[in-house]
mmCIF file of the N, C-alpha and C atoms, coordinates in Angstrom:
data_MODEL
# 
_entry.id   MODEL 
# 
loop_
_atom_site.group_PDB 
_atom_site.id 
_atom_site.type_symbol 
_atom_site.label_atom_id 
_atom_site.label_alt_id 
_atom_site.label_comp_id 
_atom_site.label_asym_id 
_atom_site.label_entity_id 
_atom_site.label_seq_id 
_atom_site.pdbx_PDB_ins_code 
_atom_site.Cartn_x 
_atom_site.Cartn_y 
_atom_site.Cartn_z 
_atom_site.occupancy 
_atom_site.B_iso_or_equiv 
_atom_site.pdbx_formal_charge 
_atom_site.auth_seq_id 
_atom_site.auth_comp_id 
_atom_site.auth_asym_id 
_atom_site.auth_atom_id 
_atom_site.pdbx_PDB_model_num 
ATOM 1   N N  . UNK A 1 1  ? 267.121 168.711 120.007 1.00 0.00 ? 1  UNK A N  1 
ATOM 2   C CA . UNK A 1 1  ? 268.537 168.480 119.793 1.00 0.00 ? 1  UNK A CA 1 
ATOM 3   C C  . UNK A 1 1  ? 269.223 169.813 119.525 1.00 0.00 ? 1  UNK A C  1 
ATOM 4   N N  . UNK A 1 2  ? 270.144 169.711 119.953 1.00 0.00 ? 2  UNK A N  1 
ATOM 5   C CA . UNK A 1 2  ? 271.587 171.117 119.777 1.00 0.00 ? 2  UNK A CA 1 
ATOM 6   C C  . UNK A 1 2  ? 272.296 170.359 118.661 1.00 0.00 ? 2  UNK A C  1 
ATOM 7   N N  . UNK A 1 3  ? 272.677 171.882 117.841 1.00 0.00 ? 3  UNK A N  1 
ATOM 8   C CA . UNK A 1 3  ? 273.562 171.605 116.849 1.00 0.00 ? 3  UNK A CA 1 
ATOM 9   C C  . UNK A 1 3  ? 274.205 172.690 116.888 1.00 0.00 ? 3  UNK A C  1 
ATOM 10  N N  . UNK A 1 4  ? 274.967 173.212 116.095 1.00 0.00 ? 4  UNK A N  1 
ATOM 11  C CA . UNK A 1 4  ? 276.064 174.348 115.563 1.00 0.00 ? 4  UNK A CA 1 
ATOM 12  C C  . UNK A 1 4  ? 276.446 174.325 113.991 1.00 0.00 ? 4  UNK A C  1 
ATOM 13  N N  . UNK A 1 5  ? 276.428 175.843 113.452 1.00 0.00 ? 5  UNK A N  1 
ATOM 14  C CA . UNK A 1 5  ? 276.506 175.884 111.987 1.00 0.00 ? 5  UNK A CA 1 
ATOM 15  C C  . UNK A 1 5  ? 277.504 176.730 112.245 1.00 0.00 ? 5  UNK A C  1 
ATOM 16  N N  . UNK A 1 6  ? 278.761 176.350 111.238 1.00 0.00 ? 6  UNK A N  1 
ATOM 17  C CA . UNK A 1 6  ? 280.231 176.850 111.435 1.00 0.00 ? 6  UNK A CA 1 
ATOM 18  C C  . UNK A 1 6  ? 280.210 177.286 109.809 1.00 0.00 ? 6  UNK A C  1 
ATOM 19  N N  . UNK A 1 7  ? 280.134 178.419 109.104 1.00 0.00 ? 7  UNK A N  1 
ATOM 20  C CA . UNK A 1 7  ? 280.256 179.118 108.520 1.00 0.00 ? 7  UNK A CA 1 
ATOM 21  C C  . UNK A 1 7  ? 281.659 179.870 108.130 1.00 0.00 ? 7  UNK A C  1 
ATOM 22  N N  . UNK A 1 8  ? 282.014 179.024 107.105 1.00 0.00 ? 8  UNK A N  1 
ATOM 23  C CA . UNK A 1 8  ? 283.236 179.025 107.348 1.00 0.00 ? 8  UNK A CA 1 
ATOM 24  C C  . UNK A 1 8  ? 284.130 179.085 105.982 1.00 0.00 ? 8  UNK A C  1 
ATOM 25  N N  . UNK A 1 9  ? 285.567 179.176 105.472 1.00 0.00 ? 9  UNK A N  1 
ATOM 26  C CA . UNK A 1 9  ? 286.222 179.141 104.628 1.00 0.00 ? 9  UNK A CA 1 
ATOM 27  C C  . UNK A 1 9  ? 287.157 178.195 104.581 1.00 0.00 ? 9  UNK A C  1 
ATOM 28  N N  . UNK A 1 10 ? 287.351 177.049 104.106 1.00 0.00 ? 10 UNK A N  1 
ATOM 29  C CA . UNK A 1 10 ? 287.973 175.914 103.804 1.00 0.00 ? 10 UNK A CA 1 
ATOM 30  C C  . UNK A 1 10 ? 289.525 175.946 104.701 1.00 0.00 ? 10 UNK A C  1 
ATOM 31  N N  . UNK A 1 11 ? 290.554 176.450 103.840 1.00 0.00 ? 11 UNK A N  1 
ATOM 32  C CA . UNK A 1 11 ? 291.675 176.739 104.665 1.00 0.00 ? 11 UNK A CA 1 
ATOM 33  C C  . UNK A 1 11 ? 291.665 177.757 106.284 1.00 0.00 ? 11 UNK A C  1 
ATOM 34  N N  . UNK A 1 12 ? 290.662 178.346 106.268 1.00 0.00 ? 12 UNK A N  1 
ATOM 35  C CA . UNK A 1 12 ? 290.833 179.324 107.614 1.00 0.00 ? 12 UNK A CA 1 
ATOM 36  C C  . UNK A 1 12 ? 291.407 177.712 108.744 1.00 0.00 ? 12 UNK A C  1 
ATOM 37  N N  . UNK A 1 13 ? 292.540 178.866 109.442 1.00 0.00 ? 13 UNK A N  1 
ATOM 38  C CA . UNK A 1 13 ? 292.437 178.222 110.764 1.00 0.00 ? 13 UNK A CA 1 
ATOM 39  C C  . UNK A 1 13 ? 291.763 178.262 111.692 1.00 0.00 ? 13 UNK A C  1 
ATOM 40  N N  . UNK A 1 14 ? 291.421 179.139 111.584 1.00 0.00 ? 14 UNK A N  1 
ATOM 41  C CA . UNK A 1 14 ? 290.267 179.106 113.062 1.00 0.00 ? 14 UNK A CA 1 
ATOM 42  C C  . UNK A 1 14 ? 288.974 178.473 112.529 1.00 0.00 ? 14 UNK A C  1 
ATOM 43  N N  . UNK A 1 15 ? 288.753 178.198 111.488 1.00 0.00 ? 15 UNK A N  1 
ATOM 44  C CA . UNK A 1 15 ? 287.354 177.745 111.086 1.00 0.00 ? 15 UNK A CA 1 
ATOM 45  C C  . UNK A 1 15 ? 287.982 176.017 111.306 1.00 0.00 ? 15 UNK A C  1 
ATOM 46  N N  . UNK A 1 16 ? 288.739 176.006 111.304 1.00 0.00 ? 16 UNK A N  1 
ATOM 47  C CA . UNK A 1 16 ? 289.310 174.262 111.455 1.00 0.00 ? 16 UNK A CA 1 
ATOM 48  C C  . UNK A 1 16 ? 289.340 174.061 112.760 1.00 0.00 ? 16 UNK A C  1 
ATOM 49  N N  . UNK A 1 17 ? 289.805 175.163 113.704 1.00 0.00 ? 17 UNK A N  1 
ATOM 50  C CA . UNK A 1 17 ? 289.700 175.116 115.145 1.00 0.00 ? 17 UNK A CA 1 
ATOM 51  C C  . UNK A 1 17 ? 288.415 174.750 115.884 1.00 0.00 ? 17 UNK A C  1 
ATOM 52  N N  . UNK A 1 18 ? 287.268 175.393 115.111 1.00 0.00 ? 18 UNK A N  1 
ATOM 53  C CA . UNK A 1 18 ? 286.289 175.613 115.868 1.00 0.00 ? 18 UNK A CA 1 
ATOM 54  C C  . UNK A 1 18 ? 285.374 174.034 115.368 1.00 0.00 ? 18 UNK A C  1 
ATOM 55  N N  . UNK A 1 19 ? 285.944 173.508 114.087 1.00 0.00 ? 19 UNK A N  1 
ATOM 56  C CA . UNK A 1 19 ? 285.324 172.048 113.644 1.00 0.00 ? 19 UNK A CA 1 
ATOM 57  C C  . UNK A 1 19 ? 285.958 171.858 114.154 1.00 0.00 ? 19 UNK A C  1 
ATOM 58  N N  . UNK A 1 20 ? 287.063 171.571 115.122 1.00 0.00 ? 20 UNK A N  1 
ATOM 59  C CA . UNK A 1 20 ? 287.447 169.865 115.849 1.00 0.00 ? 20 UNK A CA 1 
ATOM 60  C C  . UNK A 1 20 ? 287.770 170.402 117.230 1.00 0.00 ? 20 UNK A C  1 
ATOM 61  N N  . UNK A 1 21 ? 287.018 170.947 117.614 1.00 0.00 ? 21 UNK A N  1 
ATOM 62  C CA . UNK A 1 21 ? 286.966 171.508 119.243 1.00 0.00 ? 21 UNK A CA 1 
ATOM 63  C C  . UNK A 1 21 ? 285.210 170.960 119.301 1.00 0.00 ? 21 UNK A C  1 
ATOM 64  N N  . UNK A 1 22 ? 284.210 171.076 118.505 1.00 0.00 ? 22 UNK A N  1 
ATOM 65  C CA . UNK A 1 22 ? 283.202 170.218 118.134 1.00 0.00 ? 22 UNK A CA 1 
ATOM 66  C C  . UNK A 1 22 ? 283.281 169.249 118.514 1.00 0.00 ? 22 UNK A C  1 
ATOM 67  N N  . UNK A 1 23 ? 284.310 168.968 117.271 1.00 0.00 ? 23 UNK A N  1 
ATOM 68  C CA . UNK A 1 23 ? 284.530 167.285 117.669 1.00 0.00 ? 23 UNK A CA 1 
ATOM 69  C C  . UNK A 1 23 ? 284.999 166.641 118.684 1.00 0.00 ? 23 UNK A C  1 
ATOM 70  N N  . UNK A 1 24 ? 285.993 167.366 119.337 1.00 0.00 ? 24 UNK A N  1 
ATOM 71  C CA . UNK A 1 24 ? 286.720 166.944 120.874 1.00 0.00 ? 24 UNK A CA 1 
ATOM 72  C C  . UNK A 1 24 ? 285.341 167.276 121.935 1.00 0.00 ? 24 UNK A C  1 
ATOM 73  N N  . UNK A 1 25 ? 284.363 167.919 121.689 1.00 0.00 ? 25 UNK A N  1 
ATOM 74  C CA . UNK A 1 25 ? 283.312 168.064 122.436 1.00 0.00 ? 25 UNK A CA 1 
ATOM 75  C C  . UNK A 1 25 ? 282.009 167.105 121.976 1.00 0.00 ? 25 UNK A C  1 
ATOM 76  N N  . UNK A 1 26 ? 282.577 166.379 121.596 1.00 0.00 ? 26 UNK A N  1 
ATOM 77  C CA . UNK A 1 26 ? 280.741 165.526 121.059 1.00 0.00 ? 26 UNK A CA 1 
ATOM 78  C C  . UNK A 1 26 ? 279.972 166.603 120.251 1.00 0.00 ? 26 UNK A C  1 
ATOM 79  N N  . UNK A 1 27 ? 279.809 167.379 119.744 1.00 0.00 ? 27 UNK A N  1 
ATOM 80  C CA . UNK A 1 27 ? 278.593 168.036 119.714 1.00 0.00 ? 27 UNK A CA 1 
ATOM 81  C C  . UNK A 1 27 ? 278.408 167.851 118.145 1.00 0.00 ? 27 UNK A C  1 
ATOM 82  N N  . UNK A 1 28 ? 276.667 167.809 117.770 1.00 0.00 ? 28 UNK A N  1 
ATOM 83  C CA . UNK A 1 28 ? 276.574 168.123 116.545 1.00 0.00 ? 28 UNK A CA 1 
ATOM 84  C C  . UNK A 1 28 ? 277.051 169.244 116.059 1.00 0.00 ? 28 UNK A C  1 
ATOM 85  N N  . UNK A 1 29 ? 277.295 169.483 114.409 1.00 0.00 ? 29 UNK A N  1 
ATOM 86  C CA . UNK A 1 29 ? 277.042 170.067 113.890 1.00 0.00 ? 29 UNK A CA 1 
ATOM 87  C C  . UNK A 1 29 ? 277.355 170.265 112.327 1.00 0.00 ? 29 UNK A C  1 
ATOM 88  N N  . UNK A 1 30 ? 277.423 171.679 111.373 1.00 0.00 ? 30 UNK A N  1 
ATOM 89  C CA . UNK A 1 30 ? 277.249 171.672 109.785 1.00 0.00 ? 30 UNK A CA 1 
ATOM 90  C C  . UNK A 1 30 ? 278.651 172.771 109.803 1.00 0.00 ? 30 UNK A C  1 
ATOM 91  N N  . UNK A 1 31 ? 279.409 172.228 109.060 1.00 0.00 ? 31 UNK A N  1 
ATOM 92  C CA . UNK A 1 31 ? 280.534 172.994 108.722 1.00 0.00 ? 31 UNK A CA 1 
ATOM 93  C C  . UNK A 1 31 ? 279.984 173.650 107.420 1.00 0.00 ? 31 UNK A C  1 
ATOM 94  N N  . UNK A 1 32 ? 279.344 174.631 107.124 1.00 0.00 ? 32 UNK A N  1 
ATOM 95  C CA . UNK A 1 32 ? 279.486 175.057 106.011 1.00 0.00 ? 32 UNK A CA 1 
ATOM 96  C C  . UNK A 1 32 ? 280.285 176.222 105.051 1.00 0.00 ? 32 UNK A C  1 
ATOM 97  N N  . UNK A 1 33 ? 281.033 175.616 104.098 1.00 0.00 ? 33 UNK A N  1 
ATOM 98  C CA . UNK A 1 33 ? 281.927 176.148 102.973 1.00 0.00 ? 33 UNK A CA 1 
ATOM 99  C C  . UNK A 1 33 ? 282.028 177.263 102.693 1.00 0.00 ? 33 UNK A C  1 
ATOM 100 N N  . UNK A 1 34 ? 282.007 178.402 102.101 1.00 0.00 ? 34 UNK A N  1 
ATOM 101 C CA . UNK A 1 34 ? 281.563 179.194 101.429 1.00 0.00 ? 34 UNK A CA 1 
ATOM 102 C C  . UNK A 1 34 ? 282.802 180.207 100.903 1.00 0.00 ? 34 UNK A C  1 
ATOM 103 N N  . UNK A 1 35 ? 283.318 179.471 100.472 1.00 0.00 ? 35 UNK A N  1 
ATOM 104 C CA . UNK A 1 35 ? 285.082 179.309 99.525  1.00 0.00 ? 35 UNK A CA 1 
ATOM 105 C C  . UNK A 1 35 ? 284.328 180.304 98.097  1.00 0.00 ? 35 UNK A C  1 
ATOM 106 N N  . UNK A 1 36 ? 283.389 179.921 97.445  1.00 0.00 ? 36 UNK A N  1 
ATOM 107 C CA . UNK A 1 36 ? 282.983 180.482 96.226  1.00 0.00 ? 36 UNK A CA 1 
ATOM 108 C C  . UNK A 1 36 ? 281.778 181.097 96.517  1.00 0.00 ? 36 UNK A C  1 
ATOM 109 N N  . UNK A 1 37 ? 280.982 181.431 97.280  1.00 0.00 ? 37 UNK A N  1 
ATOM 110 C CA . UNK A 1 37 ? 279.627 182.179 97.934  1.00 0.00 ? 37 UNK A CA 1 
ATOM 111 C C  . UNK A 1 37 ? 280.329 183.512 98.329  1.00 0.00 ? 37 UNK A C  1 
ATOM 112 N N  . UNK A 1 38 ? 280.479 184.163 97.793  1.00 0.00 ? 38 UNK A N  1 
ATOM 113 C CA . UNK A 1 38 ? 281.067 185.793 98.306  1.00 0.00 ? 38 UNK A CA 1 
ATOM 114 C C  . UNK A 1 38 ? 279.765 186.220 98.632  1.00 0.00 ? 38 UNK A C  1 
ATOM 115 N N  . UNK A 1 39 ? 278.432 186.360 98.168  1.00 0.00 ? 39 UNK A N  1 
ATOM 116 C CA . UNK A 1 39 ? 277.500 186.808 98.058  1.00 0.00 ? 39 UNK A CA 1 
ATOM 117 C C  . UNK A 1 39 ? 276.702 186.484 99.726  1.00 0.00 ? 39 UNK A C  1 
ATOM 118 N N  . UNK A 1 40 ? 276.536 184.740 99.217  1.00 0.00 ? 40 UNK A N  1 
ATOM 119 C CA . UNK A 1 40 ? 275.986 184.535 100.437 1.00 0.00 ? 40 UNK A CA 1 
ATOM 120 C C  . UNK A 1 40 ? 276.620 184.907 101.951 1.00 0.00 ? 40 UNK A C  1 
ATOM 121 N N  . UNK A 1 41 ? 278.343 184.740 101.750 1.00 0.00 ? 41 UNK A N  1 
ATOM 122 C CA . UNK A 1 41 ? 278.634 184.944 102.809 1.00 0.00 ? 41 UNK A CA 1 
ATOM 123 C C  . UNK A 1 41 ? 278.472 186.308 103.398 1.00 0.00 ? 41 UNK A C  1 
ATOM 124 N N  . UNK A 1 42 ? 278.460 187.255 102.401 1.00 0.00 ? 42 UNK A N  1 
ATOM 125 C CA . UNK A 1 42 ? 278.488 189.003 102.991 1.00 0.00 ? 42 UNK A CA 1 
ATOM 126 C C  . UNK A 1 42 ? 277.047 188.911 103.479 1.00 0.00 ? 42 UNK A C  1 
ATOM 127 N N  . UNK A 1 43 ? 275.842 188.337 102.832 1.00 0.00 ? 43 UNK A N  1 
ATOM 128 C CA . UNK A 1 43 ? 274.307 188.216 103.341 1.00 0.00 ? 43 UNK A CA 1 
ATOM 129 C C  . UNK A 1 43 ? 274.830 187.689 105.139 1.00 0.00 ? 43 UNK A C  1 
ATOM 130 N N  . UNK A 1 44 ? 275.102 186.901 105.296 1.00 0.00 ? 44 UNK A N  1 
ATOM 131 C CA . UNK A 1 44 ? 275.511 186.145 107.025 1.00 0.00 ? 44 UNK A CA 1 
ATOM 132 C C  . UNK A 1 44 ? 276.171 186.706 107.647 1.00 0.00 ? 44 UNK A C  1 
ATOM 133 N N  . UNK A 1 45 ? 277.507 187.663 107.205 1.00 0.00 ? 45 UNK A N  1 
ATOM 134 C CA . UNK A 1 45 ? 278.108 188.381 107.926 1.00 0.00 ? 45 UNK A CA 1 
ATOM 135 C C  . UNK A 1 45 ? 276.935 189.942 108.083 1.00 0.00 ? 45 UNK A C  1 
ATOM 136 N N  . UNK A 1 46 ? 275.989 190.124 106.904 1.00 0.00 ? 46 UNK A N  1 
ATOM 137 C CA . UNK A 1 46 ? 275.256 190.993 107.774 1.00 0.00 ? 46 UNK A CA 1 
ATOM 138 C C  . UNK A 1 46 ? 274.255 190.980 108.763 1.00 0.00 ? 46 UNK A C  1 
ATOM 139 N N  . UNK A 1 47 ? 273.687 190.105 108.580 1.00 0.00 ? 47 UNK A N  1 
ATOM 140 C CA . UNK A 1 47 ? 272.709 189.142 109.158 1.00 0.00 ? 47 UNK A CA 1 
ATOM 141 C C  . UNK A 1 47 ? 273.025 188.949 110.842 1.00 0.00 ? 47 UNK A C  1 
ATOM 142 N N  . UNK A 1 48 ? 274.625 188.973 111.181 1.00 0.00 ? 48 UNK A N  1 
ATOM 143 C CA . UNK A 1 48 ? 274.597 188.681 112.598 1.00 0.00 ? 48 UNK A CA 1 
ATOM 144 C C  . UNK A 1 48 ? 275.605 189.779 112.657 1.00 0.00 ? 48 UNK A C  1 
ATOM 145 N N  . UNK A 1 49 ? 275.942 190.737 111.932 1.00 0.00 ? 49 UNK A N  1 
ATOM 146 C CA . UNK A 1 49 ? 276.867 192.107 112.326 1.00 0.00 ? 49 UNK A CA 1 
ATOM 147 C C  . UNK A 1 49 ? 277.911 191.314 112.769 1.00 0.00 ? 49 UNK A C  1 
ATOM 148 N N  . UNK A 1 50 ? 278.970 190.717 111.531 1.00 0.00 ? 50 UNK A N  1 
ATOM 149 C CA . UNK A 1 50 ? 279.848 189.808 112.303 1.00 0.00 ? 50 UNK A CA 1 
ATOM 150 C C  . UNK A 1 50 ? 280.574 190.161 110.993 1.00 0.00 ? 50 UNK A C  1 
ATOM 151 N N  . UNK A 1 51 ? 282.236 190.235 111.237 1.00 0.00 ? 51 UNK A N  1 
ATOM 152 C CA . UNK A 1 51 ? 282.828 190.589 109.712 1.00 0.00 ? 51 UNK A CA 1 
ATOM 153 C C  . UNK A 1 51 ? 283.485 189.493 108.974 1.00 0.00 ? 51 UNK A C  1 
ATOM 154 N N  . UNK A 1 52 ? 283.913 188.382 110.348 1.00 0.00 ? 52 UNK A N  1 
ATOM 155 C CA . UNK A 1 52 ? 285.230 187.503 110.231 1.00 0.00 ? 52 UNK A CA 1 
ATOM 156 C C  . UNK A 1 52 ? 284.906 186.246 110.149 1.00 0.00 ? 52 UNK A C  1 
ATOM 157 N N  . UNK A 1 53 ? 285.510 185.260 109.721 1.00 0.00 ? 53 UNK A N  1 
ATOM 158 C CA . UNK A 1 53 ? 284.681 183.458 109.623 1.00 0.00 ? 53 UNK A CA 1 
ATOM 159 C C  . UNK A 1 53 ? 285.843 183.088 110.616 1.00 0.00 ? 53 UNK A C  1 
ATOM 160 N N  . UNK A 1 54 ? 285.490 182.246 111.023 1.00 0.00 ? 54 UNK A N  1 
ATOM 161 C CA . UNK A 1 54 ? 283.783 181.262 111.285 1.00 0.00 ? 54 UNK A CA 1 
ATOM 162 C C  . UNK A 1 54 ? 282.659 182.923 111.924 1.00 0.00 ? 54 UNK A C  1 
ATOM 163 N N  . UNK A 1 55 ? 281.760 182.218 111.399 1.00 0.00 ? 55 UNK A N  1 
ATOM 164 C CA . UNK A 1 55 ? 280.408 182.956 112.042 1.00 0.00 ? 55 UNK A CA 1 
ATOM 165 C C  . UNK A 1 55 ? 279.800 181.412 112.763 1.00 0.00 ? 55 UNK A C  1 
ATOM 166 N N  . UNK A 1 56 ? 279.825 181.028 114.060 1.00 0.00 ? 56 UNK A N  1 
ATOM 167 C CA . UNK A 1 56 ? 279.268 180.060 114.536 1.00 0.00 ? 56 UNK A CA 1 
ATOM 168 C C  . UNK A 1 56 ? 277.363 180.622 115.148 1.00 0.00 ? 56 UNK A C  1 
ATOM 169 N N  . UNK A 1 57 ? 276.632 179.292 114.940 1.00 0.00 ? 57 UNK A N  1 
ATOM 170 C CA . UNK A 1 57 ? 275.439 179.940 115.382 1.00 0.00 ? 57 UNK A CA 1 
ATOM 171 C C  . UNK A 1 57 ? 275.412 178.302 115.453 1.00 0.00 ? 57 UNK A C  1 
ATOM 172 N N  . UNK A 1 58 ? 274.204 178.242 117.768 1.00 0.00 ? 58 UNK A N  1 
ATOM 173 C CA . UNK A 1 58 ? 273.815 177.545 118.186 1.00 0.00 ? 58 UNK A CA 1 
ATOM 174 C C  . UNK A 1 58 ? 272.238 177.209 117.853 1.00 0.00 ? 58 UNK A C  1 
ATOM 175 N N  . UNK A 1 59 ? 271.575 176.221 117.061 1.00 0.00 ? 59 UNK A N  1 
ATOM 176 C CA . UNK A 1 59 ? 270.461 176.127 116.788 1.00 0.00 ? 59 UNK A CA 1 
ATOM 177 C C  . UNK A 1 59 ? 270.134 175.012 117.621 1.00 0.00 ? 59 UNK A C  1 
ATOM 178 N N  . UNK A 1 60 ? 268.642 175.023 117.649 1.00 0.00 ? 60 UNK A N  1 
ATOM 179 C CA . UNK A 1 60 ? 267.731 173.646 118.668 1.00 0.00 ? 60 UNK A CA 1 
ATOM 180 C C  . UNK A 1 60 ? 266.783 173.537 118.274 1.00 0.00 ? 60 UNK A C  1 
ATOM 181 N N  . UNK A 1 61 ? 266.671 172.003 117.533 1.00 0.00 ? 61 UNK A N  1 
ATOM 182 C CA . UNK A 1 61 ? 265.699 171.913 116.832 1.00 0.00 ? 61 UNK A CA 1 
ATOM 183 C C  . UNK A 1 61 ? 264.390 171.341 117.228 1.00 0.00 ? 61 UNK A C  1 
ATOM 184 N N  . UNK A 1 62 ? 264.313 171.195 118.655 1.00 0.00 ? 62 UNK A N  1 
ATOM 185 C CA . UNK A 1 62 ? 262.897 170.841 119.306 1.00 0.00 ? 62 UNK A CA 1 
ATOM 186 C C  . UNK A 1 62 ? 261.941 172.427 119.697 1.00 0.00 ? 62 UNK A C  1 
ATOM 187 N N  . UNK A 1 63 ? 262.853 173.466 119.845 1.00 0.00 ? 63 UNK A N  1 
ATOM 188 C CA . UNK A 1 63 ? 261.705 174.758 119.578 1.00 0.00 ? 63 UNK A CA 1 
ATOM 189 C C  . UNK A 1 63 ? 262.523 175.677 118.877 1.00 0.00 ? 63 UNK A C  1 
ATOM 190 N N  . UNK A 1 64 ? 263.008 175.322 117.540 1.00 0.00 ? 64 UNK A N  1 
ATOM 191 C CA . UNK A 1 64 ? 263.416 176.027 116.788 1.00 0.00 ? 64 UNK A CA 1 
ATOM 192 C C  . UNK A 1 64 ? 264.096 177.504 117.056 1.00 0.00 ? 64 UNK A C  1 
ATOM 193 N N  . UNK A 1 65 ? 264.804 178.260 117.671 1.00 0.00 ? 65 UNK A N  1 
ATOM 194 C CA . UNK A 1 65 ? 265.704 178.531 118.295 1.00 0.00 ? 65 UNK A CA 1 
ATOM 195 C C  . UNK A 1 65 ? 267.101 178.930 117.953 1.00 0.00 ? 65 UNK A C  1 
ATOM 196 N N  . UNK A 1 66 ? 267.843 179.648 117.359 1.00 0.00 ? 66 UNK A N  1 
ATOM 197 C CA . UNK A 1 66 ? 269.096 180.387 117.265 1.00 0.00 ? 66 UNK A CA 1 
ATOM 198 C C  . UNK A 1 66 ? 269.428 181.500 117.569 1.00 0.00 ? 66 UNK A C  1 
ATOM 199 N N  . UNK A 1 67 ? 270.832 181.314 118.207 1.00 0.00 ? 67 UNK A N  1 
ATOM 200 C CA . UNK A 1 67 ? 271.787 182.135 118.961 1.00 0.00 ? 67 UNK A CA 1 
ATOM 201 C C  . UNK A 1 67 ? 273.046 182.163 118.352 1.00 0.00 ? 67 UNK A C  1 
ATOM 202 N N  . UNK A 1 68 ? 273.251 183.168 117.998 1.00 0.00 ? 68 UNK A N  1 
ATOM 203 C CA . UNK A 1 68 ? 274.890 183.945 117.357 1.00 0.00 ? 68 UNK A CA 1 
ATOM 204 C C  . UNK A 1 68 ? 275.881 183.525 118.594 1.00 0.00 ? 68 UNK A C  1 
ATOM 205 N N  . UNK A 1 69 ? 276.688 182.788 117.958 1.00 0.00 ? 69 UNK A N  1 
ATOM 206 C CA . UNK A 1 69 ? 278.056 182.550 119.387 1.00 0.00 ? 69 UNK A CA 1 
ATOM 207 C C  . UNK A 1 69 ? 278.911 183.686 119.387 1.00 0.00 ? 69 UNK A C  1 
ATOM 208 N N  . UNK A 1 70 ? 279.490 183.646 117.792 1.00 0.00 ? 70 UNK A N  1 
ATOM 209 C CA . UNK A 1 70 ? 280.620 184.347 117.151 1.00 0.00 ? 70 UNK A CA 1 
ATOM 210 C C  . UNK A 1 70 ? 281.576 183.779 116.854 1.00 0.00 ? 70 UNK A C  1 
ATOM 211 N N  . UNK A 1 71 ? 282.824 183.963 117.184 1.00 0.00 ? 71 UNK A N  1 
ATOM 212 C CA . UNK A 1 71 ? 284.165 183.209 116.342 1.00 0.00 ? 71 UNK A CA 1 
ATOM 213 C C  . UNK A 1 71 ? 284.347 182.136 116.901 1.00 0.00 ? 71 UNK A C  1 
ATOM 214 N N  . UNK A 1 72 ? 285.667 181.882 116.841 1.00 0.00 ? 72 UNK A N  1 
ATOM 215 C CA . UNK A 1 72 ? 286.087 180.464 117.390 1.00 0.00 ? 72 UNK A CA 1 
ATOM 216 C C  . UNK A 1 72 ? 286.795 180.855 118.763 1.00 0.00 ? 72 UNK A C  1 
ATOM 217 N N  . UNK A 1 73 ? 287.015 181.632 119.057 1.00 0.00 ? 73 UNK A N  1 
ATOM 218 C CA . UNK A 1 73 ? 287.531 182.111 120.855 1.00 0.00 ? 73 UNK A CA 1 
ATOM 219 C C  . UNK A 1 73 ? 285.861 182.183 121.370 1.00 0.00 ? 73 UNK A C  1 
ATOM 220 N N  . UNK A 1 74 ? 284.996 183.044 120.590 1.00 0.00 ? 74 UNK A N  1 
ATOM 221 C CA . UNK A 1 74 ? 283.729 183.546 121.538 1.00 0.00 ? 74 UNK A CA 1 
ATOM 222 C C  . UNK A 1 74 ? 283.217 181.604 121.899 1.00 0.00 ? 74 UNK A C  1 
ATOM 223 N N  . UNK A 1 75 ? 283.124 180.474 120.765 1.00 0.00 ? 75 UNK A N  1 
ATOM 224 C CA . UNK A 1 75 ? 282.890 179.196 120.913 1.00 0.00 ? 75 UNK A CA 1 
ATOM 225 C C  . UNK A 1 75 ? 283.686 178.605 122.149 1.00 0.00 ? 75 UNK A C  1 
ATOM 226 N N  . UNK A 1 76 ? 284.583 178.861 122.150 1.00 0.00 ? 76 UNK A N  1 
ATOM 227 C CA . UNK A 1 76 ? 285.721 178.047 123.186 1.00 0.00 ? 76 UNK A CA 1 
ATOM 228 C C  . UNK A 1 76 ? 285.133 178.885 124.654 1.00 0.00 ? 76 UNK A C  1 
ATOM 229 N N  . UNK A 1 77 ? 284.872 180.100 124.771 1.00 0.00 ? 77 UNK A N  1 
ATOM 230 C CA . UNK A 1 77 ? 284.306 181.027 126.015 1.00 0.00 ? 77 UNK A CA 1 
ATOM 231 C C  . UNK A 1 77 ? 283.036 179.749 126.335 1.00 0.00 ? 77 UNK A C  1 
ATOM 232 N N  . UNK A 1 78 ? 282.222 179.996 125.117 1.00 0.00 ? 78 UNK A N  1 
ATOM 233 C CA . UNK A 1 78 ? 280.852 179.496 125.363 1.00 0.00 ? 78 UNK A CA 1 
ATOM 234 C C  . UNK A 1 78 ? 280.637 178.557 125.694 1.00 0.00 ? 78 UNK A C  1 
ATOM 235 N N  . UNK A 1 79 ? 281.570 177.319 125.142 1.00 0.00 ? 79 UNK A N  1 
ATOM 236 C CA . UNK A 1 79 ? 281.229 176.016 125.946 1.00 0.00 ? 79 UNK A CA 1 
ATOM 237 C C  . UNK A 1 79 ? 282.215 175.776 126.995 1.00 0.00 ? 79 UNK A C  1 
ATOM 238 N N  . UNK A 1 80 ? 282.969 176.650 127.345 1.00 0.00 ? 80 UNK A N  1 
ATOM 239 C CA . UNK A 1 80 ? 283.542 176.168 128.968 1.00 0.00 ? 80 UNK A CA 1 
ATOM 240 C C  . UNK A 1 80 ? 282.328 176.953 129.667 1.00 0.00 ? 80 UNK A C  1 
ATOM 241 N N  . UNK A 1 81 ? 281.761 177.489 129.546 1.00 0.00 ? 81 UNK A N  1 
ATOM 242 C CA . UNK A 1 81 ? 280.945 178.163 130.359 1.00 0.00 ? 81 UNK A CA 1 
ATOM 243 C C  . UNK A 1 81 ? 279.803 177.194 130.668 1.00 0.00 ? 81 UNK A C  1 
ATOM 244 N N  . UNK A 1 82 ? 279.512 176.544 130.009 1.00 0.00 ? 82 UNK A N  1 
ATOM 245 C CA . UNK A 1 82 ? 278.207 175.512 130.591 1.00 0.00 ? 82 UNK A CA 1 
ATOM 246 C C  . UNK A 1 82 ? 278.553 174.417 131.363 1.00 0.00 ? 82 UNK A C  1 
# 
């Protein structure tokens, strides 16, 4: 199965963009928060050399598997492309 982890900040717009462009697409996935995680979030933004939220990442959990998308434009590129 495909999913998507949207890494994200509560009010951002584009982090709201990229949850219901999801949703207008069927697709799984984990919106996660991180409104009070300053810590964790600077760990993820280094982790994929990414500065800005959403940090989207495509996971598959039948051979375990992740791919850095990037924001919510690089998401919108990525799934018209398939």
């Amino acid at each position: 199965m495909r999913y998507f982890e949207i890494y994200a900040w509560t009010e951002c717009p584009f982090c709201i963009h990229a949850k219901e462009l999801l949703i207008e697409k069927g697709e799984q996935f984990m919106f996660c928060c991180l409104d009070q995680s300053d810590e964790l979030l600077n760990h993820i933004k280094v982790k994929y050399d990414w500065r800005t939220v959403p940090l989207i990442v495509e996971r598959h959990t039948d051979h375990n598997a992740e791919k850095f998308v990037g924001g919510f434009t690089d998401l919108q590129k990525y799934l018209e492309a398939e």
